[in-house]
C-alpha positions as MATLAB code, in Angstrom:
seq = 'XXXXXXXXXXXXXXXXXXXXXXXXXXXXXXXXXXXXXXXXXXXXXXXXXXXXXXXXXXXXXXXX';
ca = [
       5.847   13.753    4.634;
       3.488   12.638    2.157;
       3.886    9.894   -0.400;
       1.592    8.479   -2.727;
       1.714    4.707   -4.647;
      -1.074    4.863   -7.659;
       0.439    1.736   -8.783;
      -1.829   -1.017   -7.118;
      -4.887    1.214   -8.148;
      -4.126    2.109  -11.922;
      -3.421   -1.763  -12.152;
      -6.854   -3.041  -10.109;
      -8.805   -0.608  -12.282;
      -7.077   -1.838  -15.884;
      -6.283   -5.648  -14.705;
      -9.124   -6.313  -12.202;
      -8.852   -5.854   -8.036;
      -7.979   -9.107   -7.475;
      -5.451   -9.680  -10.632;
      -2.198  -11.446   -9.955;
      -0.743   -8.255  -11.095;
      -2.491   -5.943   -8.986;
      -1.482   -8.094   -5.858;
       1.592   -8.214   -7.156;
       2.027   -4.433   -7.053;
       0.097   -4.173   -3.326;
       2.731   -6.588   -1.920;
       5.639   -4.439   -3.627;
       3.838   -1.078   -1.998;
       3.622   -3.163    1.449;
       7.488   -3.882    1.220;
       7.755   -0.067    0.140;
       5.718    1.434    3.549;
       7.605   -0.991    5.601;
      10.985    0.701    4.739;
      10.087    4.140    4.380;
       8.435    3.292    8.161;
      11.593    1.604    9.335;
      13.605    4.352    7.917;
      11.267    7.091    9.568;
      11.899    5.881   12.896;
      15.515    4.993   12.536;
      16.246    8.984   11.699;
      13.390    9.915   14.530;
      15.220    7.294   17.144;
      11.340    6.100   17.711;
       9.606    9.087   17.592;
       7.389    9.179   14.807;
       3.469    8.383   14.466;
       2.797    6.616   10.925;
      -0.488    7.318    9.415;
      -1.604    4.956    6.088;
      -4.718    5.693    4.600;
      -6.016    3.946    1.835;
      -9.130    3.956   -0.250;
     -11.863    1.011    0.114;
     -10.731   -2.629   -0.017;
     -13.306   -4.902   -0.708;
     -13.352   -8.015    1.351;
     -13.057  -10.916   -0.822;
     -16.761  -12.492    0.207;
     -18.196   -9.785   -1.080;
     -16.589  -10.303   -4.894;
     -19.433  -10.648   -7.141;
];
């Protein structure tokens, strides 16, 4: 299974990275990955190897 959430990144590139909006829409794609992980290993009864990658985040000390 795939699944892709362009939300947080179409928001960080029109609202800024570190917008109340775009952190808004990272902690509704958090909630989102913890279910869909949840659910994954509910139906696999534990059996299941979750992989997230992500693009770059930069670390807040670097903000310029």
């Amino acid at each position: 299974m795939s699944c892709y959430f362009a939300s947080y990144d179409e928001t960080a590139h029109i609202k800024g990275v570190y917008s109340k909006e775009a952190i808004a829409d990272l902690e509704r794609i958090d909630v989102l990955v913890g279910e869909l992980v949840e659910k994954v290993h509910g139906i696999t009864n534990d059996n299941a190897v979750v992989c997230v990658v992500s693009t770059f985040w930069r670390n807040r000390s670097n903000k310029t």
